[in-house]
C-alpha positions in Angstrom: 0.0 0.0 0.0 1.7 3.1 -1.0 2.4 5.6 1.7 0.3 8.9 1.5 2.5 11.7 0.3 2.9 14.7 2.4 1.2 17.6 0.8 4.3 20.3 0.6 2.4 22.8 -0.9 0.6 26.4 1.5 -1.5 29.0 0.3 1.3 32.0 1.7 5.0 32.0 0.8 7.5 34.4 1.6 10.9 35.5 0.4 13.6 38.1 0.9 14.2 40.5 -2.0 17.4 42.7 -2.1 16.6 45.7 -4.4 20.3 45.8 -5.5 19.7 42.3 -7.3 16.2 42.8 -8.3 15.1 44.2 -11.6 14.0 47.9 -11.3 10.4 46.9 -12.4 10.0 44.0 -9.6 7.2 45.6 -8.4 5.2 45.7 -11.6 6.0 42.2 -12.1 4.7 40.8 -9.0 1.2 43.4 -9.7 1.3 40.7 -13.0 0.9 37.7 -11.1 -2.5 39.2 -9.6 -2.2 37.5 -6.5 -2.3 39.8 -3.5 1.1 40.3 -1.6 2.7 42.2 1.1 6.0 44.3 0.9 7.8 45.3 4.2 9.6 48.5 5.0 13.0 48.8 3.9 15.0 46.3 6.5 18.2 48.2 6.3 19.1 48.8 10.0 18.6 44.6 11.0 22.2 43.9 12.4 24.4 40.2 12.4 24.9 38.5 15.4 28.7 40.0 15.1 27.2 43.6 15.2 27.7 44.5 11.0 24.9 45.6 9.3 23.1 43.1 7.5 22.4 43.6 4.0 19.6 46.0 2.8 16.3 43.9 1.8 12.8 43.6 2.1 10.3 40.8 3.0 8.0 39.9 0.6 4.6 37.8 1.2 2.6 36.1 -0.9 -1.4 35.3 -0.4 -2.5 32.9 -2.8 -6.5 31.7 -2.7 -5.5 28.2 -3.2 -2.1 26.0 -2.2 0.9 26.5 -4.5 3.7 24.2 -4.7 7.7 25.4 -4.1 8.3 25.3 -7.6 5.5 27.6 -8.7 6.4 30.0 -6.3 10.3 29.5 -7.5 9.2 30.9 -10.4 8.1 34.2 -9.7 11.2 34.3 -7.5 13.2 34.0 -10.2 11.7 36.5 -11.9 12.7 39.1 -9.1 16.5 37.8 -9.0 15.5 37.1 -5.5 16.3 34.0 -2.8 14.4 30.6 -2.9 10.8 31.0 -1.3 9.9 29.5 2.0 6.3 28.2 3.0 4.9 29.4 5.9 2.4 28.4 7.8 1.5 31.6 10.9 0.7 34.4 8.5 -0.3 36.4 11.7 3.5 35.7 12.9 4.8 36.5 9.4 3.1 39.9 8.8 3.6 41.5 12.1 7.3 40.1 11.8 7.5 42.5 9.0 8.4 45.3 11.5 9.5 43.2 14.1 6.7 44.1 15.7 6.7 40.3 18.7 10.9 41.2 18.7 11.4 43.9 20.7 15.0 43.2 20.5 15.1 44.2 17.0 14.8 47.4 15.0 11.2 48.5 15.1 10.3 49.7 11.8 6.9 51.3 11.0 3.7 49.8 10.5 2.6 52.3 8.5 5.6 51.5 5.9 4.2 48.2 5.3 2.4 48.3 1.8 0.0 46.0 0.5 -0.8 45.6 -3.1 -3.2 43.7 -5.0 -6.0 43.6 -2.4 -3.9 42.2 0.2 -5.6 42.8 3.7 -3.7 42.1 6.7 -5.5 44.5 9.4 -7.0 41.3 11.2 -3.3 40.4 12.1 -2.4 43.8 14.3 -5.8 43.1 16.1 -4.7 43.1 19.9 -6.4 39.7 21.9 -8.2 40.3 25.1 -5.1 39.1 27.7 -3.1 41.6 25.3 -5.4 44.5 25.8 -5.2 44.2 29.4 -1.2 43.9 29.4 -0.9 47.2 27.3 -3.6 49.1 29.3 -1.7 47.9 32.6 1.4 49.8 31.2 -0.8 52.8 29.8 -1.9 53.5 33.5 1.3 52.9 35.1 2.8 55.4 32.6 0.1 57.8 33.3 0.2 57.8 37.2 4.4 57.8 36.6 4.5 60.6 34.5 1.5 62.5 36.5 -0.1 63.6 33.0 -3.9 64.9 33.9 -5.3 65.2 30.3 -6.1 63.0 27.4 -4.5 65.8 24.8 -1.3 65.4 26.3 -1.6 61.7 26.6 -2.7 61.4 22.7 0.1 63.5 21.6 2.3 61.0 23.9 1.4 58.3 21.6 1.6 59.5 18.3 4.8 61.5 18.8 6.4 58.7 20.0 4.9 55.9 17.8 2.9 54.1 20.6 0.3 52.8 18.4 -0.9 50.0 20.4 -1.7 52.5 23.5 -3.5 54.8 20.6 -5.4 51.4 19.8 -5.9 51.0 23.1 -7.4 54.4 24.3 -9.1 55.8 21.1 -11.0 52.2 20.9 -11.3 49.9 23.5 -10.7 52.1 26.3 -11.0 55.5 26.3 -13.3 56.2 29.5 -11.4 54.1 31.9 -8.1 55.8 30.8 -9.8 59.2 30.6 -10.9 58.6 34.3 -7.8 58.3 35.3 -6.5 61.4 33.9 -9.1 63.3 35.8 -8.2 61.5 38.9 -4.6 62.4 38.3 -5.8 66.2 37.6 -7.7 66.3 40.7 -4.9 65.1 42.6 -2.3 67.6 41.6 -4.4 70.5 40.8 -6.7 71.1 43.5 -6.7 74.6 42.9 -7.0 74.2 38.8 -2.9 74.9 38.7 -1.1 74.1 35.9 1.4 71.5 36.1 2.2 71.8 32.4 5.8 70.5 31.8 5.8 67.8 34.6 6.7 65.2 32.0 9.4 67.2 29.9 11.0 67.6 33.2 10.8 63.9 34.2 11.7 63.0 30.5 14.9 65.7 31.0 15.6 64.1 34.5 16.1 60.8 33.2 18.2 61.5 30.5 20.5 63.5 32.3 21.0 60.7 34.7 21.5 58.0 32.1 23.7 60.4 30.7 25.7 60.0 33.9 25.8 56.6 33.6 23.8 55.8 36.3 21.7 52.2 36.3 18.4 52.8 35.1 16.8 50.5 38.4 18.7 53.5 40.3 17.1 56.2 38.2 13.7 54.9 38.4 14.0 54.5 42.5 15.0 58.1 42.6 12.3 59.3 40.2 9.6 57.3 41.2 8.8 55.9 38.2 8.7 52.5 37.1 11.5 50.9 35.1 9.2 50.5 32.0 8.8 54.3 32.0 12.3 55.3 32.5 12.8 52.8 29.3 10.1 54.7 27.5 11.6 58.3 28.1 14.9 57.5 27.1 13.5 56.4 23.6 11.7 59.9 23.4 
């Protein structure tokens, strides 16, 4: 009885084009396959274990409707000058990988650079799970009460100035009155007279670097300032 043959083929592929090898067109031949496909941001700051710059290059995916084996997908490949293809089978892994987005200890490129073509959709892949949303708004109120910010204006600006789009997810979407609540409890708190504490944060922000700029440890810092160690991280990145 002859043994059932594994079935080798997957509905998304991926590869890794270097636009020094590809053809200067590769982008209208992939549009004349008609299948939809994702291109990433430029990946030109991903670094070798050794610490050298790896070489320039993008990751493309491919969303087929149906399975496709290695060799059709080799041929498009090919086509773009570009590395064999590789099969994949956690397009939610693959997409958000894009921008390193689960690899914190990797450059963080911008989801907004990500650019889909031919109908490609890949929204439902940033969508953040219950257990996550929790997590992120646990952070989003520690930074708030750390920071001592007492209005939503400043706390938007926060985010988008500082690409923190999952906390703009969070408090434009999902929750925005619990998060606004605290703000007003913060307010209350430090302006019982309606002062203005404008600048509290620039001046924590300023604090913090000046200290890390000593060279002091960042537990130290965040003892001193009474912050957490997650914001002192986030204030050196601003």
């Amino acid at each position: 009885m002859a043994k059932n043959k594994k079935d080798v083929r997957a509905r998304t592929w991926t590869f890794i084009l270097y636009p020094e090898s590809a053809p200067e067109n590769w982008r209208d031949i992939l549009d004349g396959y008609h299948i939809p496909w994702v291109e990433s941001p430029l990946h030109d700051k991903d670094v070798n274990p050794d610490g050298t710059v790896k070489k320039a290059h993008r990751h493309i995916i491919l969303l087929f409707d149906g399975k496709k084996s290695f060799e059709q997908v080799k041929d498009i490949t090919d086509a773009l000058n570009a590395p064999i293809p590789q099969k994949t089978a956690n397009t939610k892994g693959l997409v958000r990988y894009l921008i390193h987005m689960d690899n914190p200890e990797k450059h963080q490129y911008k989801r907004e650079d990500i650019i889909c073509h031919s109908g490609a959709d890949i929204e439902r892949y940033f969508e953040v799970s219950m257990s996550s949303r929790t997590a992120i708004l646990r952070d989003i109120m520690q930074f708030i009460r750390d920071s001592e910010l007492d209005n939503y204006s400043d706390f938007i600006g926060y985010c988008l100035d500082n690409e923190e789009y999952e906390w703009f997810n969070i408090a434009t979407n999902y929750n925005t009155l619990a998060i606004n609540k605290l703000l007003d409890a913060e307010y209350q708190k430090h302006n019982p007279k309606n002062v203005s504490k404008n600048g509290s944060l620039d001046e924590k922000v300023a604090q913090v670097k000046e200290m890390r700029k000593k060279g002091i440890k960042l537990a130290v810092i965040a003892d001193t300032v009474g912050i957490s160690l997650a914001t002192v991280k986030r204030y050196l990145k601003k």
